[in-house]
C-alpha positions as CSV (number, residue, x, y, z in Angstrom):
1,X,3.6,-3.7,12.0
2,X,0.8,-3.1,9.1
3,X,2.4,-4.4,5.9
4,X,0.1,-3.3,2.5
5,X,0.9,-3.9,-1.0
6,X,-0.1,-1.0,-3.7
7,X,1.4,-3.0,-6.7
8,X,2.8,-5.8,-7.5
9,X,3.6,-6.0,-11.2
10,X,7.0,-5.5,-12.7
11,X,8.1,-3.5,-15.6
12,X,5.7,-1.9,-16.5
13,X,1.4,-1.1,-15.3
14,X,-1.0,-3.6,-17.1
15,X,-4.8,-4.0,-16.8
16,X,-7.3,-6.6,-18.0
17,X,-9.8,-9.0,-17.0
18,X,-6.6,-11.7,-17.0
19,X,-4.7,-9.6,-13.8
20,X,-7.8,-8.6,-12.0
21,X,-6.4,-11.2,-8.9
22,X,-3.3,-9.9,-8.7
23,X,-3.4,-6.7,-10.6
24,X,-1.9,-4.5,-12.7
25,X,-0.2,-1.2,-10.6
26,X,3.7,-1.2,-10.1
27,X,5.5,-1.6,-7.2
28,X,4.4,0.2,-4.2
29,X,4.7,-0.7,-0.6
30,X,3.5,0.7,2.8
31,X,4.6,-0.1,6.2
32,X,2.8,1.5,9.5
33,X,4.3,1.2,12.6
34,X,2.7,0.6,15.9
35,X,2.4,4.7,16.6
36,X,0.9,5.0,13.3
37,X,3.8,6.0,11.2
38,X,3.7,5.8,7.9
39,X,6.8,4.6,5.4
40,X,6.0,4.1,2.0
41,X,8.2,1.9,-0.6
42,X,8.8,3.2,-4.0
43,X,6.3,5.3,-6.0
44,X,5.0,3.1,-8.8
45,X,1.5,3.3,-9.9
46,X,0.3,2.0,-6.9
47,X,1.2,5.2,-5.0
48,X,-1.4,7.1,-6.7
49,X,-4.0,5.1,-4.4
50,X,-2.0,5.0,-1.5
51,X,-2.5,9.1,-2.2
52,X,-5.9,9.1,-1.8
53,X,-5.8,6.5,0.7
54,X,-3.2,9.0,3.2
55,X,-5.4,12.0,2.4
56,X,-8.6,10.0,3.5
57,X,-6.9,9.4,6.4
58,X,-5.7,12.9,7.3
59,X,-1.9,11.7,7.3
60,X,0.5,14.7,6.5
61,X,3.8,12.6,7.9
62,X,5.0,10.2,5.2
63,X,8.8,8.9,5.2
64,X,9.7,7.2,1.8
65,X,12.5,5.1,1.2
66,X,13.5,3.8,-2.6
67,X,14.9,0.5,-3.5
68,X,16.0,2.2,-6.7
69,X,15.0,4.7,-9.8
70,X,13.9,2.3,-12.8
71,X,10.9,3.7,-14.6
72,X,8.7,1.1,-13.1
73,X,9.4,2.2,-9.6
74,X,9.1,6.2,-9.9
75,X,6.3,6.5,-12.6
76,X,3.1,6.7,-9.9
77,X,5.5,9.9,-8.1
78,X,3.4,12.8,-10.0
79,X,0.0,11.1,-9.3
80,X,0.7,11.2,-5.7
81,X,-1.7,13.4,-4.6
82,X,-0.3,14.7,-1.3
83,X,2.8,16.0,-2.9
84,X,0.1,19.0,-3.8
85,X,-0.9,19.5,-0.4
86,X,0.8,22.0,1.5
87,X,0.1,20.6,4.9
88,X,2.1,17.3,3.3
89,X,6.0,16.6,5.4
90,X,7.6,14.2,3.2
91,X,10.9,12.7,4.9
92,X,13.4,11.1,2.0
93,X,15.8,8.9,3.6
94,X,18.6,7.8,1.0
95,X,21.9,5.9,1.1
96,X,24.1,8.1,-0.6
97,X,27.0,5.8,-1.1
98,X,24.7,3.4,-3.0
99,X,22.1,5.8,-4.3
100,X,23.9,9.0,-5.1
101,X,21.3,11.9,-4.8
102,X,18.4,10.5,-3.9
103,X,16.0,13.7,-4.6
104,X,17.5,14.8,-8.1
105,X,16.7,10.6,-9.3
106,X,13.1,10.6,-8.1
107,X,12.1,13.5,-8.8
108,X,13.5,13.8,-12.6
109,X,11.0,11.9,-13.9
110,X,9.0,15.4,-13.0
111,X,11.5,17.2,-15.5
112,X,10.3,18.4,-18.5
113,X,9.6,16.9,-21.1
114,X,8.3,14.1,-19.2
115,X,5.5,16.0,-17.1
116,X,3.9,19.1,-17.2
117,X,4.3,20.3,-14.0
118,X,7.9,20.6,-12.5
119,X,9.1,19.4,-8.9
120,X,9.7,22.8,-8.1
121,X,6.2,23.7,-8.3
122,X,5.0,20.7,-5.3
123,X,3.5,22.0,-2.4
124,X,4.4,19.1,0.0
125,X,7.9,19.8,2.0
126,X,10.6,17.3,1.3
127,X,13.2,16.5,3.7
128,X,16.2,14.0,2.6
129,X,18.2,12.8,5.1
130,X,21.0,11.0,4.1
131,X,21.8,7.9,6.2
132,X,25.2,7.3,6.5
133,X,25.2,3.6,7.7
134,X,23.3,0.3,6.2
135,X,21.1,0.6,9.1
136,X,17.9,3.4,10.2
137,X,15.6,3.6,13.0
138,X,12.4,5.2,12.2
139,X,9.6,5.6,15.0
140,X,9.3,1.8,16.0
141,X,10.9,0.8,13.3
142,X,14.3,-1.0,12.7
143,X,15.7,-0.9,8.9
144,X,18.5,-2.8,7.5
145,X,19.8,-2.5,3.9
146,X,21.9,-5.2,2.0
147,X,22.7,-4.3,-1.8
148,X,21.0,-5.9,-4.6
149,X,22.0,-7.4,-7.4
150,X,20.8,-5.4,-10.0
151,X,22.5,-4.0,-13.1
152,X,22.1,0.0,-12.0
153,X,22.5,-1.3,-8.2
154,X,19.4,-1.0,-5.6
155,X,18.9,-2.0,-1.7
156,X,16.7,-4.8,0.0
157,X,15.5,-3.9,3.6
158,X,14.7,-5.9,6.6
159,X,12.0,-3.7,8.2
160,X,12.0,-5.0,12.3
161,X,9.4,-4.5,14.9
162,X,9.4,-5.6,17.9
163,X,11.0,-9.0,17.1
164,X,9.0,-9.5,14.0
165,X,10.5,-8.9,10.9
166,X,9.2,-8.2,6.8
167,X,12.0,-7.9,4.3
168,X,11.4,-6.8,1.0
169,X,13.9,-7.6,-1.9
170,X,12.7,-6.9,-5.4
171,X,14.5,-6.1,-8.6
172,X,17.4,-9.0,-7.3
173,X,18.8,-11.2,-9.5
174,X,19.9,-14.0,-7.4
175,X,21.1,-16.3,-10.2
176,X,24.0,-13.8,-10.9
177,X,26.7,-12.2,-9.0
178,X,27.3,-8.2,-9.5
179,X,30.4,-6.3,-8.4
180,X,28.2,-4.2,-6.1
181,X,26.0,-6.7,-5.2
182,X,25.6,-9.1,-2.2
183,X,26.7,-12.8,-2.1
184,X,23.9,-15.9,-2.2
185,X,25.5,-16.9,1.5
186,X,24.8,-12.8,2.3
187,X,20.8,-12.8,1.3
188,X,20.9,-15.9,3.4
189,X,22.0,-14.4,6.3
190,X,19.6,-11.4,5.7
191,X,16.5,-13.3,5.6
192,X,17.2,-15.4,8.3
193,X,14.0,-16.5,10.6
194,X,12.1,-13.2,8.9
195,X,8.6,-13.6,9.2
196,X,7.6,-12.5,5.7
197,X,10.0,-12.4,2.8
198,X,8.6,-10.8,-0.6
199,X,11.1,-11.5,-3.2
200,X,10.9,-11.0,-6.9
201,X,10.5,-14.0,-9.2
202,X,10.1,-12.8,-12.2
203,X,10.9,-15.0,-14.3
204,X,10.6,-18.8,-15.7
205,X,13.6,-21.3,-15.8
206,X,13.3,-20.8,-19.6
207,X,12.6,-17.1,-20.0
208,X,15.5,-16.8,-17.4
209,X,17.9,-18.3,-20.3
210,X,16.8,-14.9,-22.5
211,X,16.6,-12.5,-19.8
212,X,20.0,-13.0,-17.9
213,X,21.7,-9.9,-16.3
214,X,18.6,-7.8,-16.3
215,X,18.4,-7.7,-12.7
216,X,15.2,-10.5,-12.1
217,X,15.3,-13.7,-10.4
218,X,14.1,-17.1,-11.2
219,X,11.0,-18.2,-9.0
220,X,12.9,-21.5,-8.5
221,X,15.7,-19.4,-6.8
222,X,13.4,-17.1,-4.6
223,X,11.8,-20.5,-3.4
224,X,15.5,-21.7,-2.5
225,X,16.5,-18.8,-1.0
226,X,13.5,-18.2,1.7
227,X,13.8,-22.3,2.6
228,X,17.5,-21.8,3.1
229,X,17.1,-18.9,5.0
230,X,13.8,-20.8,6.7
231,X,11.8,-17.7,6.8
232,X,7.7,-18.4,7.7
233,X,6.2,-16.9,4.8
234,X,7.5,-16.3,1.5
235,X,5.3,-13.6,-1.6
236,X,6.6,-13.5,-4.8
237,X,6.5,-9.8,-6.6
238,X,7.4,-8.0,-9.5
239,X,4.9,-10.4,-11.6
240,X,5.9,-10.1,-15.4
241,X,3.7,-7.8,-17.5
242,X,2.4,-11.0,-19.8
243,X,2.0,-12.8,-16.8
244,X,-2.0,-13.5,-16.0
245,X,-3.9,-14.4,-12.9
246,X,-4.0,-18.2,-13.9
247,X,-0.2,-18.6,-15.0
248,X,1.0,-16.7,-11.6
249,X,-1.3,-19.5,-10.0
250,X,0.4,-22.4,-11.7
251,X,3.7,-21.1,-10.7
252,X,2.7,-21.0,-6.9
253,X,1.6,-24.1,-6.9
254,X,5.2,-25.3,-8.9
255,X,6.8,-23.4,-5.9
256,X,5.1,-25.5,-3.2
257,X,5.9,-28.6,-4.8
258,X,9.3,-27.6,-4.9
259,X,8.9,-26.5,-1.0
260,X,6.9,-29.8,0.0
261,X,9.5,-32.0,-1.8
262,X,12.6,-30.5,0.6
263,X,10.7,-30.8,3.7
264,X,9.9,-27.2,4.1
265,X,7.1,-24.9,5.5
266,X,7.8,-21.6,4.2
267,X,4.0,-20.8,3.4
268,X,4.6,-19.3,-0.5
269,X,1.7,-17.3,-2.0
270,X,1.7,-14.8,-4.8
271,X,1.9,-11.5,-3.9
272,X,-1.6,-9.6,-5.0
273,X,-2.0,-5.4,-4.8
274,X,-4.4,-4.4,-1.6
275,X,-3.0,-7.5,0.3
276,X,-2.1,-6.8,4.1
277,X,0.0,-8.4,6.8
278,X,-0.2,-7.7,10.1
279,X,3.1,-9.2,11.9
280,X,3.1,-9.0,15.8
């Protein structure tokens, strides 16, 4: 399993010569199986690359899951270039039961008067498939869901191959418990062993006292989480827009002190855009 990051940053794009490191795109992930397949993770800026990348590439199959529909997560969809390419088979895989109609949120933020050119005019063919449990195999690819807690709801996924396992949990507010969400004890569970856990961590302990309820976790409690769960590696996402390349570092290195001082060795980095993992 190839694991690439398109964006990292959360809320909203930034550039600058303070987020060169990390970077400035939204969030955007892509997973490639051992066949080749391709499954991409949201469509925030960082999708726009990934485009050209694909293209390059000559890859017309693309499957594309959502963790949910906030502006920062759909805003690279229209600047995707193989959605006008006719060649393009785009499978949409959705959880109705948590994500209503998957196809009508994405693609609204094509819908006048936000963009010129309606979905209806795309040349790409879109599938959705609507999955009816929390679980989905694609090509060598296990997927399990867990619900986030997030004030318009969203899903984490455990992406498995082959006994190696990447989960990806972003947008979850750990610090607070949501009538749709999942229990601390449940994340716990979820993470268990995996072998790479990117989690967003937002936020400061004292910009967490402002910011309560808007769906964003602490990086204190995305550090607790992944030793409690003992996974091997842990990447914090969804950097804050104000948040440069130097402050990012000084919380990483806040998060291994927290690490070293319980005896653990989760390996904690800072999630960049264009970073890759290779796991198995």
């Amino acid at each position: 399993m190839l694991i690439r990051c398109w964006g990292a940053r959360g809320s909203i794009p930034v550039s600058g010569k303070q987020y060169e490191r990390y970077g400035g795109d939204s969030p955007c992930m892509e997973v490639r199986d051992r066949f080749g397949g391709c499954l991409i993770i949201d469509c925030g800026t960082g999708i726009r690359r990934l485009g050209m990348r694909l293209m390059q590439e000559g890859i017309e199959q693309i499957a594309l899951i959502m963790t949910h529909f906030h502006w920062d997560h759909v805003l690279g969809l229209p600047f995707f270039r193989p959605l006008y390419q006719s060649s393009t088979r785009i499978t949409l895989y959705g959880w109705p039961k948590v994500q209503g109609n998957v196809q009508e949120k994405l693609f609204h933020v094509m819908a006048p008067p936000h963009f010129p050119v309606p979905a209806r005019d795309i040349s790409a063919r879109i599938t959705t498939v609507s999955c009816e449990h929390s679980s989905l195999d694609l090509g060598g690819l296990h997927i399990e869901t867990i619900a986030l807690n997030h004030p318009n709801q969203g899903l984490g996924f455990r992406i498995t191959e082959q006994g190696r396992s990447f989960v990806f949990l972003t947008d979850n507010e750990l610090g607070k418990s949501y009538e749709n969400g999942s229990s601390y004890a449940r994340f716990v569970d979820f993470c268990q062993g995996a072998d790479l856990l990117v989690h967003d961590g937002e936020y400061t302990r004292e910009e967490y006292e402002l910011t309560r309820t808007w769906g964003h976790s602490r990086y204190e409690d995305a550090v607790r989480l992944a030793a409690d769960a003992r996974v091997a590696r842990l990447g914090l996402f969804h950097h804050n827009q104000e948040r440069s390349d130097t402050d990012i570092d000084r919380i990483v290195l806040h998060c291994r002190e927290i690490l070293a001082a319980r005896g653990s060795t989760v390996d904690c980095f800072a999630v960049a855009q264009d970073m890759q993992w290779t796991l198995g």
